[in-house]
mmCIF file of the N, C-alpha and C atoms, coordinates in Angstrom:
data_MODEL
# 
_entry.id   MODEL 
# 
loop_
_atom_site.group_PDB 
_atom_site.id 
_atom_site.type_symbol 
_atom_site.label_atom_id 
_atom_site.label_alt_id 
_atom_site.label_comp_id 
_atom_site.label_asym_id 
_atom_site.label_entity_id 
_atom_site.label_seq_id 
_atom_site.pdbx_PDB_ins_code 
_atom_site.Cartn_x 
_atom_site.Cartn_y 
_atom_site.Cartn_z 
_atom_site.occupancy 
_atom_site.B_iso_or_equiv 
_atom_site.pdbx_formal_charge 
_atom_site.auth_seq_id 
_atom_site.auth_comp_id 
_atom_site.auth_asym_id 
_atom_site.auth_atom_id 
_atom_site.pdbx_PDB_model_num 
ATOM 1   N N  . UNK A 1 1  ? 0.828   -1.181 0.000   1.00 0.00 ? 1  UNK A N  1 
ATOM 2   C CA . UNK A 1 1  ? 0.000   0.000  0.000   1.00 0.00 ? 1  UNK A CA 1 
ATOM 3   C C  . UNK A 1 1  ? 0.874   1.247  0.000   1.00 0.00 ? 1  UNK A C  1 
ATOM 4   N N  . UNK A 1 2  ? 1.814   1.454  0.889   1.00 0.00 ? 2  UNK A N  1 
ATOM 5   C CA . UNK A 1 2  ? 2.678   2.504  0.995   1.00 0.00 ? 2  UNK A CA 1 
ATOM 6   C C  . UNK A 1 2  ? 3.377   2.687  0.039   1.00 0.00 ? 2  UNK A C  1 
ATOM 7   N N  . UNK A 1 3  ? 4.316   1.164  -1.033  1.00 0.00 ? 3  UNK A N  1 
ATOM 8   C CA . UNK A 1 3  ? 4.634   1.094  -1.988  1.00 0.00 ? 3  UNK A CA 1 
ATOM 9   C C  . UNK A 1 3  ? 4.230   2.077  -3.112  1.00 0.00 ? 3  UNK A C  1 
ATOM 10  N N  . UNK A 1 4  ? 2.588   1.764  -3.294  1.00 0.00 ? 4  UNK A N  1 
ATOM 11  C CA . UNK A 1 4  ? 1.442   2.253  -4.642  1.00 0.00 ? 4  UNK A CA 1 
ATOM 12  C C  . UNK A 1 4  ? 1.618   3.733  -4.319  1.00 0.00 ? 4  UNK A C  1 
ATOM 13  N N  . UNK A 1 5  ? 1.072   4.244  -3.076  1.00 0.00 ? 5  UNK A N  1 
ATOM 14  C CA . UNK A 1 5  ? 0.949   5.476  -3.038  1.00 0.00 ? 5  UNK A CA 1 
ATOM 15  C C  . UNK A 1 5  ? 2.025   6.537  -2.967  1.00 0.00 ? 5  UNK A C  1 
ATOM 16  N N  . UNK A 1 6  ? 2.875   5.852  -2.358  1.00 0.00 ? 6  UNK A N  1 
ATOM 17  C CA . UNK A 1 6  ? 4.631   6.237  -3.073  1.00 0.00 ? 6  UNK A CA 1 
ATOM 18  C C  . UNK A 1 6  ? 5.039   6.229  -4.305  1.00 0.00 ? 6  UNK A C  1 
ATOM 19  N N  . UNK A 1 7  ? 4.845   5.705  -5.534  1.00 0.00 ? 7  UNK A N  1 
ATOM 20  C CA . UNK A 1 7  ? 4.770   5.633  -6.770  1.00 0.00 ? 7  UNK A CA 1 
ATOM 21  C C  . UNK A 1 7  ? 3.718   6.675  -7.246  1.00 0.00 ? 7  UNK A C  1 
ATOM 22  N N  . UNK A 1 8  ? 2.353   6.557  -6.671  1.00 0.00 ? 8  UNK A N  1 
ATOM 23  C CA . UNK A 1 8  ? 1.453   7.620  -7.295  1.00 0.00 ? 8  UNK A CA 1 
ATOM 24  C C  . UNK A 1 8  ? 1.234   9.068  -7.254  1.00 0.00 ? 8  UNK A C  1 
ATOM 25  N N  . UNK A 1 9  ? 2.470   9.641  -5.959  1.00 0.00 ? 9  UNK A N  1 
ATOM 26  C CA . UNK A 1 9  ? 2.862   10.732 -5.754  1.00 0.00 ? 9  UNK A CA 1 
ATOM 27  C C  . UNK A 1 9  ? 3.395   11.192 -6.865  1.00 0.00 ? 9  UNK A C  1 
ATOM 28  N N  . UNK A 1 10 ? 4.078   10.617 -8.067  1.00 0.00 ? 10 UNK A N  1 
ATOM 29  C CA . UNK A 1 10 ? 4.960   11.559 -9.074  1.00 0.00 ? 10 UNK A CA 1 
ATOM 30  C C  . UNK A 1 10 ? 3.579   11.397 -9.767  1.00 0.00 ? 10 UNK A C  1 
ATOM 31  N N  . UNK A 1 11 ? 2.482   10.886 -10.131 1.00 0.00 ? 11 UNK A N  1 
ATOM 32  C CA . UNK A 1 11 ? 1.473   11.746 -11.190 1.00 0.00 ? 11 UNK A CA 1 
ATOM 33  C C  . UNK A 1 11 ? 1.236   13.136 -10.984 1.00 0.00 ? 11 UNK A C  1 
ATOM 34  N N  . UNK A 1 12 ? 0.976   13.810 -11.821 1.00 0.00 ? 12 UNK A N  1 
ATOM 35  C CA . UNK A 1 12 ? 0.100   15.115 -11.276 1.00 0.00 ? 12 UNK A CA 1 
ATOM 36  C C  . UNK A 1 12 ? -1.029  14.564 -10.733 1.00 0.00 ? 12 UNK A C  1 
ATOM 37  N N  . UNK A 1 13 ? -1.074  15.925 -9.233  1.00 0.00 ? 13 UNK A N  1 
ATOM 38  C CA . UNK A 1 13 ? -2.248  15.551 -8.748  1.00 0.00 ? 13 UNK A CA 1 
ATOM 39  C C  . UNK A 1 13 ? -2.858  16.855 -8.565  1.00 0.00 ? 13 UNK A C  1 
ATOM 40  N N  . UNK A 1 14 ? -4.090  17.204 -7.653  1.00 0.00 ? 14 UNK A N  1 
ATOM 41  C CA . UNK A 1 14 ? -4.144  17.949 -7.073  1.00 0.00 ? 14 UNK A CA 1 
ATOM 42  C C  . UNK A 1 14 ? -3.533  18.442 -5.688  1.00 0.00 ? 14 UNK A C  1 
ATOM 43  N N  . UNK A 1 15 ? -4.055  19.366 -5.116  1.00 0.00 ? 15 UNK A N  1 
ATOM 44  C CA . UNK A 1 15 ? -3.347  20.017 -3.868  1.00 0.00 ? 15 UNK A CA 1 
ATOM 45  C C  . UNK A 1 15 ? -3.809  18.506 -2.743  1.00 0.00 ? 15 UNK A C  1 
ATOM 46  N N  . UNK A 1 16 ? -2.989  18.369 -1.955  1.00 0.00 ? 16 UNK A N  1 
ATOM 47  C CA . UNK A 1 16 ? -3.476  17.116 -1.035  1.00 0.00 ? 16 UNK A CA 1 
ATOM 48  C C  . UNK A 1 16 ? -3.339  15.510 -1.159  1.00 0.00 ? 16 UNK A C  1 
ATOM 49  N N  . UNK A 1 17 ? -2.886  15.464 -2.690  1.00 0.00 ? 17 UNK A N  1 
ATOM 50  C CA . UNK A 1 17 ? -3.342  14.193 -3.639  1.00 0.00 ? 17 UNK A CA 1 
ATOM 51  C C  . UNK A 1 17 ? -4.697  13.627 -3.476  1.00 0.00 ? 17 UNK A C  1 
ATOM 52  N N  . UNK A 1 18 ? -5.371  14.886 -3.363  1.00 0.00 ? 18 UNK A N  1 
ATOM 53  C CA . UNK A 1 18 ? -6.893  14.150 -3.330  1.00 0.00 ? 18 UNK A CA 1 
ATOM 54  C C  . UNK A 1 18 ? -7.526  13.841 -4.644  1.00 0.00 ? 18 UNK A C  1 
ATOM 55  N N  . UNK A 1 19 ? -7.961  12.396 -4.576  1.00 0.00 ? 19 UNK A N  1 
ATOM 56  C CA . UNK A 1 19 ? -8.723  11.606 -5.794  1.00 0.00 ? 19 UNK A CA 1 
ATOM 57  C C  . UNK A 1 19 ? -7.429  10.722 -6.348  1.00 0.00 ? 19 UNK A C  1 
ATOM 58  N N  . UNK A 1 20 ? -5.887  11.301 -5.870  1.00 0.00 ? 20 UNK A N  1 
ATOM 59  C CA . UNK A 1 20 ? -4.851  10.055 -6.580  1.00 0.00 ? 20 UNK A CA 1 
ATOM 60  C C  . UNK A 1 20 ? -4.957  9.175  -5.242  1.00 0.00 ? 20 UNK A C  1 
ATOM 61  N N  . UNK A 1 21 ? -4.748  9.197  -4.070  1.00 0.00 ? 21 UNK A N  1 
ATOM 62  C CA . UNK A 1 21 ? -4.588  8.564  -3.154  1.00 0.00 ? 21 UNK A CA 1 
ATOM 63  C C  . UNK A 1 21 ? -5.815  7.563  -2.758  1.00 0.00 ? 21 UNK A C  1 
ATOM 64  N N  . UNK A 1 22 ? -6.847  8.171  -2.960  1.00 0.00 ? 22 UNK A N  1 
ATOM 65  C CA . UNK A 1 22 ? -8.467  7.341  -3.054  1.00 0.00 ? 22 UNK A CA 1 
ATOM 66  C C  . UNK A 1 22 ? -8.323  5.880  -4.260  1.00 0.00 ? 22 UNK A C  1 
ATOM 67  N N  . UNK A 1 23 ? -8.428  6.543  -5.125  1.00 0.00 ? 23 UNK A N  1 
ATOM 68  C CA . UNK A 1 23 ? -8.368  5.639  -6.338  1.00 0.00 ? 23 UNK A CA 1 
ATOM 69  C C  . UNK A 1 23 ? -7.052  4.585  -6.060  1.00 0.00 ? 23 UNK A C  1 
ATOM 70  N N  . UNK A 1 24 ? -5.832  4.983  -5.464  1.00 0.00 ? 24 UNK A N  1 
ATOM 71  C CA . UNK A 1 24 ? -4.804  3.768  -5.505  1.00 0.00 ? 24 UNK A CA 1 
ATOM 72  C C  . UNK A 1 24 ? -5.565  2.677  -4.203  1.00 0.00 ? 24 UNK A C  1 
ATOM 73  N N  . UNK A 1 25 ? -5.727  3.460  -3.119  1.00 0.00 ? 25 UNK A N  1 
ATOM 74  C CA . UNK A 1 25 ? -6.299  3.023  -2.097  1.00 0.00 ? 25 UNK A CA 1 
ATOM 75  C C  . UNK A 1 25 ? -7.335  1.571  -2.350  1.00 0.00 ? 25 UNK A C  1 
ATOM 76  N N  . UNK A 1 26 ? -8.363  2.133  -3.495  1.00 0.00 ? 26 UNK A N  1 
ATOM 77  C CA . UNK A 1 26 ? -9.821  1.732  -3.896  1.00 0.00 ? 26 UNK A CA 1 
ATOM 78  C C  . UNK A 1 26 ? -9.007  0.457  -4.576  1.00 0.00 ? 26 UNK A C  1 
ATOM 79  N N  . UNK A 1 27 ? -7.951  0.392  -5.258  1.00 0.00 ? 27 UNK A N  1 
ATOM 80  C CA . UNK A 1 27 ? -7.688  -0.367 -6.055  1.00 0.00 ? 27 UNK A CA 1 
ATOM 81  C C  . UNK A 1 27 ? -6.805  -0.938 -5.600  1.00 0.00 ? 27 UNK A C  1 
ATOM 82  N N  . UNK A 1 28 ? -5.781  -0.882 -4.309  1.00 0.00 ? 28 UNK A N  1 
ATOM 83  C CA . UNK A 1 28 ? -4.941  -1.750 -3.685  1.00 0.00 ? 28 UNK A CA 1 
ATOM 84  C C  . UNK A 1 28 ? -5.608  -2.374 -2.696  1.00 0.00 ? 28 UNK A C  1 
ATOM 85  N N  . UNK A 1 29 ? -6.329  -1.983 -1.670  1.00 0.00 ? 29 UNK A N  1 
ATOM 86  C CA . UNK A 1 29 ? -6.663  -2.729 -0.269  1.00 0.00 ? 29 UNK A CA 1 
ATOM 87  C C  . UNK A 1 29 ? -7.883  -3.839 -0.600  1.00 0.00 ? 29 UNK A C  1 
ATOM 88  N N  . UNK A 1 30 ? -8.671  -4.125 -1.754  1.00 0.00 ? 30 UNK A N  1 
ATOM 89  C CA . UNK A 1 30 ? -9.528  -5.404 -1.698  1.00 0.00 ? 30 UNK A CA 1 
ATOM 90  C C  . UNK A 1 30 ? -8.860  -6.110 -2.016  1.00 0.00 ? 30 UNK A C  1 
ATOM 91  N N  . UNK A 1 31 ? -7.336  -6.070 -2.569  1.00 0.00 ? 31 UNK A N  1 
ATOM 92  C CA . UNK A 1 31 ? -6.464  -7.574 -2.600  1.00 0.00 ? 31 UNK A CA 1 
ATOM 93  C C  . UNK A 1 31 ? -6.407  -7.729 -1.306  1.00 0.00 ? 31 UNK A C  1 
ATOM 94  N N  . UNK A 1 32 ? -6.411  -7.049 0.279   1.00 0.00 ? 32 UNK A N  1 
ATOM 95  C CA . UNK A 1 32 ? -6.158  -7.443 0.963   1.00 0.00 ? 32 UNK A CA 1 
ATOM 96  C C  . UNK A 1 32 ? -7.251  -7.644 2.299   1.00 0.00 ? 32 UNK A C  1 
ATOM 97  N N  . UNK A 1 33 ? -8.259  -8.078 1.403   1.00 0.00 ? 33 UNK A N  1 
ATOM 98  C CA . UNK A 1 33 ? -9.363  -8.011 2.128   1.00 0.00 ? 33 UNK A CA 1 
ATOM 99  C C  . UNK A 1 33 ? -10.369 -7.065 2.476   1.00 0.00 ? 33 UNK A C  1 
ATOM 100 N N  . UNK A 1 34 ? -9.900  -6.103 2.192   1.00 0.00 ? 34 UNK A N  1 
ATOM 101 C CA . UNK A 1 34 ? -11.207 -4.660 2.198   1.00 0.00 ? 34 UNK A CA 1 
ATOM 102 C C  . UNK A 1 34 ? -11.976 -4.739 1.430   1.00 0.00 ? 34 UNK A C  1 
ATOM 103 N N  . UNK A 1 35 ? -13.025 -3.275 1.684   1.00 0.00 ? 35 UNK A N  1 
ATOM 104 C CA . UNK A 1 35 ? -14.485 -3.516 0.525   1.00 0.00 ? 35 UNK A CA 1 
ATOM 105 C C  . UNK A 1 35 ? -14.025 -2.537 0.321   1.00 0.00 ? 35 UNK A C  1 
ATOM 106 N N  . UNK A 1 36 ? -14.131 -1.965 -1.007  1.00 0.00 ? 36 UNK A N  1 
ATOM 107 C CA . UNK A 1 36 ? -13.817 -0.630 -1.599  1.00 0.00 ? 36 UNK A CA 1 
ATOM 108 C C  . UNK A 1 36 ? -14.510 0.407  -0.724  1.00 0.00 ? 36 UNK A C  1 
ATOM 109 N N  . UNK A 1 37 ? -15.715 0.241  -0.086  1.00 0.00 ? 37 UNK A N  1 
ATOM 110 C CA . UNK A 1 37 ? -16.241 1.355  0.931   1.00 0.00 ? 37 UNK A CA 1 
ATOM 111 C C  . UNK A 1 37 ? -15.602 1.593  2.048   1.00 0.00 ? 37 UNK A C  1 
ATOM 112 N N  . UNK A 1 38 ? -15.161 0.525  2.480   1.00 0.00 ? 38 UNK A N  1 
ATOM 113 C CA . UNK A 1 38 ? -14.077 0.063  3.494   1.00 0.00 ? 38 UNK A CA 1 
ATOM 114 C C  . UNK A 1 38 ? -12.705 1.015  3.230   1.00 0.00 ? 38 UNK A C  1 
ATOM 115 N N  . UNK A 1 39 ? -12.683 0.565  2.346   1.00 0.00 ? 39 UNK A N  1 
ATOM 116 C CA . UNK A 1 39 ? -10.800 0.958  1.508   1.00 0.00 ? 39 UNK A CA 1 
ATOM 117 C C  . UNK A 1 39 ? -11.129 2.646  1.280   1.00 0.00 ? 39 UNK A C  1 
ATOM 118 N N  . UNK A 1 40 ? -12.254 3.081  0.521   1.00 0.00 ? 40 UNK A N  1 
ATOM 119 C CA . UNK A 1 40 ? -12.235 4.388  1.132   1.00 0.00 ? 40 UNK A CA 1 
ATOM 120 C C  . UNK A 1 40 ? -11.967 5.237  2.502   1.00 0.00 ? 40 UNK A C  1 
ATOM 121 N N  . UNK A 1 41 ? -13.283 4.597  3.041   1.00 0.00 ? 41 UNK A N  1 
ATOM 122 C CA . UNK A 1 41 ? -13.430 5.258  4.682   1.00 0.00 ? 41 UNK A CA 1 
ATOM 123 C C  . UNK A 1 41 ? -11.835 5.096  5.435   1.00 0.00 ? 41 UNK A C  1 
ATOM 124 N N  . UNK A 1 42 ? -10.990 3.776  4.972   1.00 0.00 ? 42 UNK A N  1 
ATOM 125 C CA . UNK A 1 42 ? -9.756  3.829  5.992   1.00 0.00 ? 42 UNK A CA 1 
ATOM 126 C C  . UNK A 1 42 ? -8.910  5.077  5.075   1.00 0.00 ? 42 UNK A C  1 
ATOM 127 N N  . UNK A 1 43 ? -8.750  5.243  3.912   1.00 0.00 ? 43 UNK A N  1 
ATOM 128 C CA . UNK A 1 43 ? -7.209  6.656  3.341   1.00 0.00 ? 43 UNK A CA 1 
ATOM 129 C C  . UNK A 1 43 ? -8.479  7.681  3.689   1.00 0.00 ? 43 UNK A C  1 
ATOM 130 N N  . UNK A 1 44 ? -9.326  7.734  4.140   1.00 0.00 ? 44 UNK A N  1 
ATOM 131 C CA . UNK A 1 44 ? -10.010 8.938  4.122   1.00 0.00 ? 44 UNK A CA 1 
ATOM 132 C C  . UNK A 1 44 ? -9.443  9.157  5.797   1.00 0.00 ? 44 UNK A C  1 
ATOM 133 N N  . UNK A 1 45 ? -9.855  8.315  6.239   1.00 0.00 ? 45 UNK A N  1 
ATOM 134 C CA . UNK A 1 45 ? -9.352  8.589  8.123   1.00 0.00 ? 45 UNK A CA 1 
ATOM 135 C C  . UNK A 1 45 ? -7.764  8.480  8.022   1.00 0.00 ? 45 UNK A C  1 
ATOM 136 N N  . UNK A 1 46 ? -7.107  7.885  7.460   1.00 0.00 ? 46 UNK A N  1 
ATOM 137 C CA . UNK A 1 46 ? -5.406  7.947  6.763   1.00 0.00 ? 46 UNK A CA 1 
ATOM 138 C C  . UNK A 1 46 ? -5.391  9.441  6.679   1.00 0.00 ? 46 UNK A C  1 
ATOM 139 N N  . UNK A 1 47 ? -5.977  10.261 5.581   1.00 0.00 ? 47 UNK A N  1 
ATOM 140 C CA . UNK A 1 47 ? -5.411  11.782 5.360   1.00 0.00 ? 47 UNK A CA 1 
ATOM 141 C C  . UNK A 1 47 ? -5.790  12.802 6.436   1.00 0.00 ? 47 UNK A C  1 
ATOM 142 N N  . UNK A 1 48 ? -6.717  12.744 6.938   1.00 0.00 ? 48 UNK A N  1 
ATOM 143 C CA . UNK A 1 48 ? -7.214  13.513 8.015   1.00 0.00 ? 48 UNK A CA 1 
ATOM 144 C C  . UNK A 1 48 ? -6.776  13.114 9.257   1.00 0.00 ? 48 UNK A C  1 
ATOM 145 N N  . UNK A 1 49 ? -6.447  12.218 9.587   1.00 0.00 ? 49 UNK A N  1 
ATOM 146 C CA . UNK A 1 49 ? -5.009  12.379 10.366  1.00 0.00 ? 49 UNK A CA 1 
ATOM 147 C C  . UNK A 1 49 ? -3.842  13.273 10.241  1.00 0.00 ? 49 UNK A C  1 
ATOM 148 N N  . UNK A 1 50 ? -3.566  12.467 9.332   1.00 0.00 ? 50 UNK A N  1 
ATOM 149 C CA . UNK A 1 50 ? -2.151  13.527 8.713   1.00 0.00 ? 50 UNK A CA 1 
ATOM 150 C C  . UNK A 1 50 ? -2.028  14.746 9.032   1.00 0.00 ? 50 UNK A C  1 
ATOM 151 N N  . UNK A 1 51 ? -3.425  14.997 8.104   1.00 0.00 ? 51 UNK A N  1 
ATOM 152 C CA . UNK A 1 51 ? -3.723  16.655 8.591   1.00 0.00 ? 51 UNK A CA 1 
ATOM 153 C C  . UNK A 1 51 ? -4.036  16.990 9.480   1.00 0.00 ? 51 UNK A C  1 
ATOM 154 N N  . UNK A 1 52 ? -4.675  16.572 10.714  1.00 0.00 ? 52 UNK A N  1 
ATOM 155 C CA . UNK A 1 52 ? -4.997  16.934 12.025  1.00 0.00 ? 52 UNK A CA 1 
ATOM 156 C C  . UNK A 1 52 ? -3.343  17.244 12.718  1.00 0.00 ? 52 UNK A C  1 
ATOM 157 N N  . UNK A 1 53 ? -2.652  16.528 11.920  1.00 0.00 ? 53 UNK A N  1 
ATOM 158 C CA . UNK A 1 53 ? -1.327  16.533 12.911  1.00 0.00 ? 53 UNK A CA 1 
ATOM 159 C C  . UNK A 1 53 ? -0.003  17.147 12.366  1.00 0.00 ? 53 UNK A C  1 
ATOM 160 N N  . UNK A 1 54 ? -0.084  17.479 10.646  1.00 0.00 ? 54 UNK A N  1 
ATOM 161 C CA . UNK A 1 54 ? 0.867   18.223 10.471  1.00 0.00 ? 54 UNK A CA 1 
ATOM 162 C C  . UNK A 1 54 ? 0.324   20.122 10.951  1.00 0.00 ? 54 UNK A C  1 
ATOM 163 N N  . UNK A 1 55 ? -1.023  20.001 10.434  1.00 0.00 ? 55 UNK A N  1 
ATOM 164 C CA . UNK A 1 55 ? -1.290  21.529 10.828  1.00 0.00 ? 55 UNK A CA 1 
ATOM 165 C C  . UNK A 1 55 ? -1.440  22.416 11.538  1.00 0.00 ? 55 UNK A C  1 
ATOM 166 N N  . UNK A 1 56 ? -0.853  21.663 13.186  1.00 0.00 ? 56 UNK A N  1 
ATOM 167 C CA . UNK A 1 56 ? -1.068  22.312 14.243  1.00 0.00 ? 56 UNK A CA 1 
ATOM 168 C C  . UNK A 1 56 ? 0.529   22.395 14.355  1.00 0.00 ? 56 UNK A C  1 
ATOM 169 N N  . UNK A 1 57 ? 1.431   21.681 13.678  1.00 0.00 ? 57 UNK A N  1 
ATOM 170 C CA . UNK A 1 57 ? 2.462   21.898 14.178  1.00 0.00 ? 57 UNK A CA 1 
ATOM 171 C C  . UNK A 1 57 ? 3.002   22.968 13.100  1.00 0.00 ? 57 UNK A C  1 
ATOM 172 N N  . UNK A 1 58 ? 2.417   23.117 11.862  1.00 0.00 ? 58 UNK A N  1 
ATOM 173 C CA . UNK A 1 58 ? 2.971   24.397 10.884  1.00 0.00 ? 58 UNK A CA 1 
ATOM 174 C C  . UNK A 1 58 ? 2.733   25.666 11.573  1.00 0.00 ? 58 UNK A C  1 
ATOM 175 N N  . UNK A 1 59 ? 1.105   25.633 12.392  1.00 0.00 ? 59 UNK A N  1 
ATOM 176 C CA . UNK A 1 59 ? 0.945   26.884 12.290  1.00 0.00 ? 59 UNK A CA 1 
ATOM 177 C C  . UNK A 1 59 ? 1.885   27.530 13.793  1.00 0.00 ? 59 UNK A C  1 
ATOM 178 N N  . UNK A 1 60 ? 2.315   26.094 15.098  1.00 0.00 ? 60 UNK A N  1 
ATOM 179 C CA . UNK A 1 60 ? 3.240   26.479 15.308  1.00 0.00 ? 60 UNK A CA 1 
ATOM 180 C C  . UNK A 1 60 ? 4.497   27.393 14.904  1.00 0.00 ? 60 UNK A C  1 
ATOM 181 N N  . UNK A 1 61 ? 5.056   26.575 13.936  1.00 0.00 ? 61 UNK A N  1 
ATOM 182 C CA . UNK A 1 61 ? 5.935   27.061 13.382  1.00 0.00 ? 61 UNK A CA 1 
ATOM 183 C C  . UNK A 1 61 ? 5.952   28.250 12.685  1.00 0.00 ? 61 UNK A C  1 
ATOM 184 N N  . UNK A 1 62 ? 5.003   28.334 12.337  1.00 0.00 ? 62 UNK A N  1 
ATOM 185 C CA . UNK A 1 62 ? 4.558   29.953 11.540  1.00 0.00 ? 62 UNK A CA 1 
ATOM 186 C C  . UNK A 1 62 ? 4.184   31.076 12.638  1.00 0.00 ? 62 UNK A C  1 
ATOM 187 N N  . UNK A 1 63 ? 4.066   31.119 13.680  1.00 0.00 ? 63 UNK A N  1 
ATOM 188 C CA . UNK A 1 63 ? 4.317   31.387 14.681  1.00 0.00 ? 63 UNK A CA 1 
ATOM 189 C C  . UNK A 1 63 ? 5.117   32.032 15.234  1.00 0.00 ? 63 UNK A C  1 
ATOM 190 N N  . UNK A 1 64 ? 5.910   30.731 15.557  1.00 0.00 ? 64 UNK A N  1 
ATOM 191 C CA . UNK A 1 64 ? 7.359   30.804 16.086  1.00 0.00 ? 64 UNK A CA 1 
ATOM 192 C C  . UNK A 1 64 ? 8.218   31.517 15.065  1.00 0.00 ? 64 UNK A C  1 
ATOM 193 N N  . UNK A 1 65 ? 8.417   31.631 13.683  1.00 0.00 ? 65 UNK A N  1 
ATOM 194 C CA . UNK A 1 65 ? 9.122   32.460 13.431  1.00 0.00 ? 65 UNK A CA 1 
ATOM 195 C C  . UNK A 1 65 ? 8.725   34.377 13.042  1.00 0.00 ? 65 UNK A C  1 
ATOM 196 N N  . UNK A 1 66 ? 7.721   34.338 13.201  1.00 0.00 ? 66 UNK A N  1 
ATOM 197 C CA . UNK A 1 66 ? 6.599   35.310 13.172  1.00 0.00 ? 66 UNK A CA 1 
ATOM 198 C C  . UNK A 1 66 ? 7.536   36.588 14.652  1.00 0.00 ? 66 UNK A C  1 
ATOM 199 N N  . UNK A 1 67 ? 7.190   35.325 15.548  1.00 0.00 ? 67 UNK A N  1 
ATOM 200 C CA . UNK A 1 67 ? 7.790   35.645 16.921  1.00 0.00 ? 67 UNK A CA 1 
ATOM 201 C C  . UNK A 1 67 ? 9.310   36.165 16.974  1.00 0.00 ? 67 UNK A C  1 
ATOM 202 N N  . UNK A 1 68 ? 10.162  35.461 15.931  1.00 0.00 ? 68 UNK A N  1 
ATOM 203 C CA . UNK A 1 68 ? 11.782  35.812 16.038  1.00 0.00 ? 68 UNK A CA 1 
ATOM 204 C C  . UNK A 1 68 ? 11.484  36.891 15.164  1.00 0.00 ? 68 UNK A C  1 
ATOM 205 N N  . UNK A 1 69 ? 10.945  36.792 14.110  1.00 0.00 ? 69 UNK A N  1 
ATOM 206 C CA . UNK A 1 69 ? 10.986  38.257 13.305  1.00 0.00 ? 69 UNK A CA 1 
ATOM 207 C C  . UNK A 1 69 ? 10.845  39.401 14.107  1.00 0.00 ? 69 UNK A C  1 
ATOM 208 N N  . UNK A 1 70 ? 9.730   39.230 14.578  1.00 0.00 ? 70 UNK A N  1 
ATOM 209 C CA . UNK A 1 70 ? 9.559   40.598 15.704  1.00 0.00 ? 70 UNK A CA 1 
ATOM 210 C C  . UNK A 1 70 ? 10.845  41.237 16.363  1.00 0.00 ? 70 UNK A C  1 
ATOM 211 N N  . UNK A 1 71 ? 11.484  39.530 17.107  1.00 0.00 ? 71 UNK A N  1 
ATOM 212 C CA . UNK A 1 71 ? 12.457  39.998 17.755  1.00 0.00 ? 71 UNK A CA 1 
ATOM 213 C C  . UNK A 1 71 ? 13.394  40.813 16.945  1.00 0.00 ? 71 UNK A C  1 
ATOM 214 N N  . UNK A 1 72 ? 13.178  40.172 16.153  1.00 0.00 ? 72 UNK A N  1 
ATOM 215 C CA . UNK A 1 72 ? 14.620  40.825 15.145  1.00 0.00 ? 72 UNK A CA 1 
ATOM 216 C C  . UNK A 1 72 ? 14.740  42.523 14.648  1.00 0.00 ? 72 UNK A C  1 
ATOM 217 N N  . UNK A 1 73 ? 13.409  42.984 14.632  1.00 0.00 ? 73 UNK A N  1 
ATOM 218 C CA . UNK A 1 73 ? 12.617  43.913 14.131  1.00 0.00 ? 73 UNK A CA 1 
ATOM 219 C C  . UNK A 1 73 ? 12.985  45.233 15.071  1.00 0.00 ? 73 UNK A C  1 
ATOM 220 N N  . UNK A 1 74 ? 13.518  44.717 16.700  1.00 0.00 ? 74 UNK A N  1 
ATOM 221 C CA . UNK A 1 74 ? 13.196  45.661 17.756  1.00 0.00 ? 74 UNK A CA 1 
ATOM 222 C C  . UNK A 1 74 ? 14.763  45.784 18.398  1.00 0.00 ? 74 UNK A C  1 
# 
């Protein structure tokens, strides 16, 4: 699975790889026993993770240097 969607990163996609990551998903996980509704609902709870957890730490970071600028500023 990680394989496919590692490979399907160099297509063009859209912003997110939303609709490339679904479709590899839809089409890799019933070899391994999923139902394609199944195989959706899990990369759908897969990306929104992700995002629950890279975007609290960007806007940290956007932040934090927000914060040194200032310093820098004064």
């Amino acid at each position: 699975m990680l394989a496919a969607l590692g490979l399907s990163s160099a297509a063009p996609s859209t912003p997110g790889f939303v609709g490339i990551c679904q479709i590899v998903a839809v089409t890799i996980l019933p070899n391994f026993g999923f139902s394609e509704a199944k195989a959706l609902a899990f990369i759908l709870a897969v990306q929104g993770t992700i995002y629950l957890t890279i975007i609290p730490w960007g806007l940290l970071g956007l932040w934090r240097l927000s914060v040194g600028r200032a310093r820098e500023e004064t």
